[in-house]
The first five atom37 places (N, CA, C, CB, O) and aatype in JSON, in Angstrom:
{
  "aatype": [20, 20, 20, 20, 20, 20, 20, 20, 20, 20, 20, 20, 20, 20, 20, 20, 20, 20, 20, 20, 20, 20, 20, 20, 20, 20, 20, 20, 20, 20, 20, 20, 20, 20, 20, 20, 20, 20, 20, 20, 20, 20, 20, 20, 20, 20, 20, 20, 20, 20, 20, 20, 20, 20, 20, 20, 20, 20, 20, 20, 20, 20, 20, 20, 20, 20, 20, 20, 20, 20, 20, 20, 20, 20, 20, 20, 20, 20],
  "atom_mask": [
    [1, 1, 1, 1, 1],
    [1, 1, 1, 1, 1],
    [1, 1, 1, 1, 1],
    [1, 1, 1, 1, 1],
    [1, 1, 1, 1, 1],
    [1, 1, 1, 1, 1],
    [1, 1, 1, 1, 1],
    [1, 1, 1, 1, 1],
    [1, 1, 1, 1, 1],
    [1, 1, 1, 1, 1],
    [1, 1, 1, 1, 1],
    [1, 1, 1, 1, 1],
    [1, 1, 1, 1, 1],
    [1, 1, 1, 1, 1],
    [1, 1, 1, 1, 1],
    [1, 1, 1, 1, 1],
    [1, 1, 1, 1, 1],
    [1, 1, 1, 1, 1],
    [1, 1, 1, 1, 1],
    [1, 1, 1, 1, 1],
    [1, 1, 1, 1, 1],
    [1, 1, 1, 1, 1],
    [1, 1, 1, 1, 1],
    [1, 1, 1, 1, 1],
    [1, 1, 1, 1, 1],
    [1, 1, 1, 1, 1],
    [1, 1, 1, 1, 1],
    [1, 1, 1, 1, 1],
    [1, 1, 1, 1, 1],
    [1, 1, 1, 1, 1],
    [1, 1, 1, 1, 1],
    [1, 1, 1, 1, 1],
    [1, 1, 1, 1, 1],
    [1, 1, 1, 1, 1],
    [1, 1, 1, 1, 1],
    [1, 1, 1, 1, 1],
    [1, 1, 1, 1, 1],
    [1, 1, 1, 1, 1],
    [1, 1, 1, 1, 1],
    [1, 1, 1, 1, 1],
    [1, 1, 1, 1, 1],
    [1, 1, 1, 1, 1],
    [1, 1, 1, 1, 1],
    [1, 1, 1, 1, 1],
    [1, 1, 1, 1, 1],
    [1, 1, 1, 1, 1],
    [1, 1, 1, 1, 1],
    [1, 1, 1, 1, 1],
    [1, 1, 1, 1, 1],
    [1, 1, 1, 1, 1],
    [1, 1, 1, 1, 1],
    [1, 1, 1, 1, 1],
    [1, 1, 1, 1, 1],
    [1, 1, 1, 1, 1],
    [1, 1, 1, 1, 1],
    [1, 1, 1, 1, 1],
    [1, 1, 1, 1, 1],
    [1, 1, 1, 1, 1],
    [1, 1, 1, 1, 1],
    [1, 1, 1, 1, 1],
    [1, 1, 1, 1, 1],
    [1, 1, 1, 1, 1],
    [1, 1, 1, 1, 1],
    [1, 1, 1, 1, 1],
    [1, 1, 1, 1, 1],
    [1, 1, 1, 1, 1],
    [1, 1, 1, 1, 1],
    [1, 1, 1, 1, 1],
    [1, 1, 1, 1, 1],
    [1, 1, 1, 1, 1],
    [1, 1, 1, 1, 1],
    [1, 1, 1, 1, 1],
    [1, 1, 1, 1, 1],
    [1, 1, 1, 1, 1],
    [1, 1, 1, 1, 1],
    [1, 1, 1, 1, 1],
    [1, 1, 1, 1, 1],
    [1, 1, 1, 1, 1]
  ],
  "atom_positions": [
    [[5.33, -11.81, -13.98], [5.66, -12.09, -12.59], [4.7, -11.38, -11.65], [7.1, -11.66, -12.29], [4.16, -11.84, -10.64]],
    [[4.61, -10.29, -12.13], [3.6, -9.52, -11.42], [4.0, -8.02, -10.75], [3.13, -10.46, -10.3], [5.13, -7.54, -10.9]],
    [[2.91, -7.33, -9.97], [3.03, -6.0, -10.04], [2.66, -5.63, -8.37], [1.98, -5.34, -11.31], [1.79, -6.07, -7.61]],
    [[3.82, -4.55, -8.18], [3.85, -3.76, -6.82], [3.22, -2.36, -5.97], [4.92, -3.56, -6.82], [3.8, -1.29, -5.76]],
    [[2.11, -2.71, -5.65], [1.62, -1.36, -5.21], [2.92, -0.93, -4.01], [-0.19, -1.49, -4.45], [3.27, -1.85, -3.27]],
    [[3.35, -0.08, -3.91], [3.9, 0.72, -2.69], [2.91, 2.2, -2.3], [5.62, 1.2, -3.14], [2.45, 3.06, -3.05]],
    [[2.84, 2.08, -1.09], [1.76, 3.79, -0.35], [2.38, 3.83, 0.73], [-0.26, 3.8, 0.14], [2.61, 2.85, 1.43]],
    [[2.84, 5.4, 1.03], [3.41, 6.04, 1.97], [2.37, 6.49, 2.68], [4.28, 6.96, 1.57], [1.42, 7.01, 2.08]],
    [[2.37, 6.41, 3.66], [1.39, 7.22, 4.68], [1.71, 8.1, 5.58], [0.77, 6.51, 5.43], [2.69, 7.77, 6.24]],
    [[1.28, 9.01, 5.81], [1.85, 9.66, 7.14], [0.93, 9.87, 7.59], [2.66, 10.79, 7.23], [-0.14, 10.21, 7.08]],
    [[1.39, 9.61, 9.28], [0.56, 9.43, 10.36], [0.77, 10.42, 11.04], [0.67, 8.33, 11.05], [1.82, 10.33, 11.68]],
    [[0.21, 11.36, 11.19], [0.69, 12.64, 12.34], [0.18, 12.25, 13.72], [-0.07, 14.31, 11.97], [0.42, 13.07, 14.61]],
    [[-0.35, 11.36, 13.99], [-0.43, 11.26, 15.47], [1.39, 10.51, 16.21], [-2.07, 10.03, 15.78], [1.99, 10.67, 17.27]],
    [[1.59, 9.86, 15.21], [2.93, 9.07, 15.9], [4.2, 9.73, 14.89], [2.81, 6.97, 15.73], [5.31, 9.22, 15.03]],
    [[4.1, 10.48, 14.23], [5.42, 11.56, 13.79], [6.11, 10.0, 13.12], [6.62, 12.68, 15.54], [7.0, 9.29, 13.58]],
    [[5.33, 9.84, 11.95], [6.02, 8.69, 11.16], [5.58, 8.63, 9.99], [5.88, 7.4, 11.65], [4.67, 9.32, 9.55]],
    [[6.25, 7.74, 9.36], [5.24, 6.87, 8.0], [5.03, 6.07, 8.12], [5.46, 6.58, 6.81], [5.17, 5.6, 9.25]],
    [[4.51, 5.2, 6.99], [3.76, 3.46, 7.28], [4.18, 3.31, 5.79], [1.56, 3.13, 7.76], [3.75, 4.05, 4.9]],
    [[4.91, 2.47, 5.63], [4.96, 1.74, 4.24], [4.24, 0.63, 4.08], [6.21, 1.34, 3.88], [4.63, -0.26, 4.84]],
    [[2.97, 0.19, 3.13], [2.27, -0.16, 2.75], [2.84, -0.94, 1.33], [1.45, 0.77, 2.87], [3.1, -0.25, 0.34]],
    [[2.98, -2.3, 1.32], [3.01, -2.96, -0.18], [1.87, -3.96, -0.37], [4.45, -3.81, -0.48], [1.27, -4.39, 0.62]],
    [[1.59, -4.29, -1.42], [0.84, -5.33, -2.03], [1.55, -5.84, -3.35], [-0.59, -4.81, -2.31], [2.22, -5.27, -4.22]],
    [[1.19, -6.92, -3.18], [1.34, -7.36, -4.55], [-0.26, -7.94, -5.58], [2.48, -8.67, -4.32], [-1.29, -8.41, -5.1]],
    [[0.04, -7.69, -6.98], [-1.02, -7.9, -7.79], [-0.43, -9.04, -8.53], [-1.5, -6.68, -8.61], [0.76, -9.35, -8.47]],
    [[-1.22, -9.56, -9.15], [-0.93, -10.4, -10.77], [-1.15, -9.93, -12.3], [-1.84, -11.6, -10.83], [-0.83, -10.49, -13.35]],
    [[-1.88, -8.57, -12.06], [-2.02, -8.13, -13.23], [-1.73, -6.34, -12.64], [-3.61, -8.7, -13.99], [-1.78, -6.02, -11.45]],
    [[-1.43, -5.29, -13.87], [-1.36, -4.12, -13.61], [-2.5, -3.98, -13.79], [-0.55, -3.37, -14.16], [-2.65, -4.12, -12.58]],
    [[-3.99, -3.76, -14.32], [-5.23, -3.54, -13.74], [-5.56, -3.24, -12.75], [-5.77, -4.18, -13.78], [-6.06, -2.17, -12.38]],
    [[-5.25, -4.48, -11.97], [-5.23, -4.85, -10.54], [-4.93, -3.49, -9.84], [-4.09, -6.05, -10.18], [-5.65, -2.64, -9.32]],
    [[-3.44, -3.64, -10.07], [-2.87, -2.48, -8.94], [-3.04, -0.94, -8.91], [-1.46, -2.53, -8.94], [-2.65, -0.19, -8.02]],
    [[-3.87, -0.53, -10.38], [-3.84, 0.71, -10.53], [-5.84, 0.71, -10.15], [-3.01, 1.26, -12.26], [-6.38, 1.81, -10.19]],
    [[-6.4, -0.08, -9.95], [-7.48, -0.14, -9.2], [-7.77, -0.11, -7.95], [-7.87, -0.84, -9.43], [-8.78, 0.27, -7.35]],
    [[-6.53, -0.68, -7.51], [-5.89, -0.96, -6.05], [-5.44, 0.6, -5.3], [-4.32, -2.06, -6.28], [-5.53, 1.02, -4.14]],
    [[-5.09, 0.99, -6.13], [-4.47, 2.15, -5.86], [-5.27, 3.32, -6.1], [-3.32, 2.22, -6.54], [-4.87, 4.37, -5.61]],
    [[-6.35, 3.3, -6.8], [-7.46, 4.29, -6.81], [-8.43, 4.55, -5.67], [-8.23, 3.98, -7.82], [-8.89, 5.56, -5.13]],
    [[-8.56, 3.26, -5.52], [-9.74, 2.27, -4.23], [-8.39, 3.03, -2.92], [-9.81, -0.62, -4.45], [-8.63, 4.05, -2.28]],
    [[-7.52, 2.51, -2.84], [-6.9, 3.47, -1.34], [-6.56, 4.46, -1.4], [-5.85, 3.16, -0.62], [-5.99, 4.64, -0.32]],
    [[-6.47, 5.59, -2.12], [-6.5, 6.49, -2.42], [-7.77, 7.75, -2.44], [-6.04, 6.1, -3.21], [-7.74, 8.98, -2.43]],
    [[-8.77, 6.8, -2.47], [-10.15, 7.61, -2.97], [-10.66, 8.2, -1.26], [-11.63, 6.21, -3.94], [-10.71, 9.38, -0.9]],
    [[-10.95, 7.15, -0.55], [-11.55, 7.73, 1.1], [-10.54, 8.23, 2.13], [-12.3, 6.47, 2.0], [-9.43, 7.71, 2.01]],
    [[-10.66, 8.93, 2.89], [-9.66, 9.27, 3.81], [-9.45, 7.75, 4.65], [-10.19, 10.66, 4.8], [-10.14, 6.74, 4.5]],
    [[-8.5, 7.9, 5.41], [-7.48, 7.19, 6.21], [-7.61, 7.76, 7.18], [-6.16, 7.13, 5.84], [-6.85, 8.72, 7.28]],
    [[-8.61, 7.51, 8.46], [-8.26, 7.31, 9.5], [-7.21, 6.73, 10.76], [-8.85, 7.13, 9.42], [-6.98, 5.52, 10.61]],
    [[-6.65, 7.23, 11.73], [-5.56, 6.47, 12.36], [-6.15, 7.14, 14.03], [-3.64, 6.96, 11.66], [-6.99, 7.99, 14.31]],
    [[-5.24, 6.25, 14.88], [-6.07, 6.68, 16.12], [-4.77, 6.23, 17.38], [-7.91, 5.62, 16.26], [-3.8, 5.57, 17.01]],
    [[-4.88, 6.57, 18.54], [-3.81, 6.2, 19.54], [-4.61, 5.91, 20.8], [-2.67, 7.4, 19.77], [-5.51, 6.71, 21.04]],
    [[-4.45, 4.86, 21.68], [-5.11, 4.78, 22.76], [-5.95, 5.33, 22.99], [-4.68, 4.88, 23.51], [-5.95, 6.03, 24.0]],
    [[-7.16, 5.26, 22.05], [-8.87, 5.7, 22.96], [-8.81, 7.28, 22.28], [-8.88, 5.74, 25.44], [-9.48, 8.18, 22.79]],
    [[-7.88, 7.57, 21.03], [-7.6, 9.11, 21.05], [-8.92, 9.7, 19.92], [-5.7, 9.5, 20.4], [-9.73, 8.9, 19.44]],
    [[-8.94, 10.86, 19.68], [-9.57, 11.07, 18.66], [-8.95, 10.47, 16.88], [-9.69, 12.55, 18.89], [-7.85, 10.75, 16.4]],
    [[-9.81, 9.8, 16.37], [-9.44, 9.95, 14.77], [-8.82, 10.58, 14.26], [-10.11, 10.16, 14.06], [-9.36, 11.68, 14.23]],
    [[-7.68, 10.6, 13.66], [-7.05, 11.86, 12.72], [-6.99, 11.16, 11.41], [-5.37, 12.52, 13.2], [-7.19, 9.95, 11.23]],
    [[-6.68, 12.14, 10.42], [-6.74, 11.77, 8.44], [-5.42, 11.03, 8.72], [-6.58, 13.48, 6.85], [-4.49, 11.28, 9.49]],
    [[-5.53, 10.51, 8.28], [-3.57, 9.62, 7.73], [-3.3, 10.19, 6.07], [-3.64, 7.0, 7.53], [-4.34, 10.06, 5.43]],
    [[-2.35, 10.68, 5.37], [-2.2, 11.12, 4.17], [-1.44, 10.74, 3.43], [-2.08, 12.04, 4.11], [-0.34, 10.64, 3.97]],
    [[-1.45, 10.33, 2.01], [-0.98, 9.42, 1.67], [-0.04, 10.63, 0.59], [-2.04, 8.13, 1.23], [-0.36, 11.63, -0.05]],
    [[0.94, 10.04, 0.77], [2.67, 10.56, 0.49], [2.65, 10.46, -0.69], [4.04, 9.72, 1.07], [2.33, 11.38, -1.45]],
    [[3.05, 9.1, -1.12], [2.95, 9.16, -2.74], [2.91, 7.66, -2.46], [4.31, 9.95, -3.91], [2.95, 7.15, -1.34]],
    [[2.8, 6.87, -3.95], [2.41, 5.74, -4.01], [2.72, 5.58, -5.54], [1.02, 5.55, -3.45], [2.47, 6.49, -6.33]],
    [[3.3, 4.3, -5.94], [3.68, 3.76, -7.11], [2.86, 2.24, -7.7], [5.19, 3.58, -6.85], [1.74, 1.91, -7.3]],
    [[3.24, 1.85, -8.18], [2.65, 0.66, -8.95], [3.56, 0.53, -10.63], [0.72, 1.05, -9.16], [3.58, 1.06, -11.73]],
    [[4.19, -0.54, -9.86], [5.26, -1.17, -11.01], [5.2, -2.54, -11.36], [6.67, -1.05, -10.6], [4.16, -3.19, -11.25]],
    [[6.18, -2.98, -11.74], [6.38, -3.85, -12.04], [7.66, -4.93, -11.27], [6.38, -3.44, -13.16], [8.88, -4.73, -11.25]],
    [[6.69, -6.41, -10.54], [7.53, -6.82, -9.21], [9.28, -7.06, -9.89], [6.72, -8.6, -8.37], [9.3, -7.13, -11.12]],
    [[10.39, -7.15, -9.32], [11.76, -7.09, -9.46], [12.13, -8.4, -9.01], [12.43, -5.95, -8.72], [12.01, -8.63, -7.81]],
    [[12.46, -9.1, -9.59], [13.27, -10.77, -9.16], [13.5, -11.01, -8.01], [14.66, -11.11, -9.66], [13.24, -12.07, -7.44]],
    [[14.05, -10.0, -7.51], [14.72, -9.6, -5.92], [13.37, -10.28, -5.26], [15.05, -7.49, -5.42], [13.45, -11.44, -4.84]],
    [[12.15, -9.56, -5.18], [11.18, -9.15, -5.22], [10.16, -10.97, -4.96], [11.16, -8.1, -6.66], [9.23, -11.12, -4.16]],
    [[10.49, -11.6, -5.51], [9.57, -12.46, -5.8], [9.09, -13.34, -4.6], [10.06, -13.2, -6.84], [8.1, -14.05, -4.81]],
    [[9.76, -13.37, -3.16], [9.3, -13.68, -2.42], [8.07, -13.01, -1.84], [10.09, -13.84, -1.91], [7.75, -13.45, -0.74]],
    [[7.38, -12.13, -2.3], [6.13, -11.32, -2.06], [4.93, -11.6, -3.02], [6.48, -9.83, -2.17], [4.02, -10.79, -3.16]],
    [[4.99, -12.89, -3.73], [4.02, -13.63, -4.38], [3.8, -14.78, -3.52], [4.41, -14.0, -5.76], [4.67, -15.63, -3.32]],
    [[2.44, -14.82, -2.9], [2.03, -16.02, -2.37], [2.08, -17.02, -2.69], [1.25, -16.09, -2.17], [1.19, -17.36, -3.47]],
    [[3.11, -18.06, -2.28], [3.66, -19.33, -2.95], [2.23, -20.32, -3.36], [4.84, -20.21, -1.73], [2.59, -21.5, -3.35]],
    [[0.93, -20.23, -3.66], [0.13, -21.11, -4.09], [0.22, -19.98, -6.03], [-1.65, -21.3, -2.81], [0.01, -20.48, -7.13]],
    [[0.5, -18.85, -5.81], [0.14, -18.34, -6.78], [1.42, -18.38, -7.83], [-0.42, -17.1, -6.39], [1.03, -18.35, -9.0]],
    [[2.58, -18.43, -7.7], [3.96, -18.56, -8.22], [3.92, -19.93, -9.65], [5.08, -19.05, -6.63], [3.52, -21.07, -9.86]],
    [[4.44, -19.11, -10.13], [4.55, -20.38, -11.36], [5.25, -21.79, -10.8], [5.67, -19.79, -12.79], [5.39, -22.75, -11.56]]
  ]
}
């Protein structure tokens, strides 16, 4: 069925997080996926403000849940 990146972010300019999903078709995919956003900092910014790091919380990569299956792009769905 396929596989779920989730990444937490925190943004210290706006005192939040950002939940971040993707979906993959293969686990390859997502644990490449997840190296690749993981590897450079994360910039974030507010009206014209200076750049700050955005930091990433934690982040998973599973396997998608039935529930779930509306987050496969319907050309790609069996």
């Amino acid at each position: 069925m396929g596989w779920l990146l989730t990444i937490w972010l925190s943004l210290p300019l706006v005192e939040s997080d950002l939940k971040i999903r993707m979906w993959f078709s293969r686990q390859s995919y997502c644990n490449f996926a997840k190296e690749k956003f993981t590897e450079n900092p994360i910039q974030h910014s507010v009206e014209n403000g200076i750049p700050i790091e955005a930091k990433v919380k934690k982040y998973e990569c599973r396997l998608l849940r039935k529930s779930e299956e509306n987050l496969i792009p319907p050309h790609m769905r069996n």
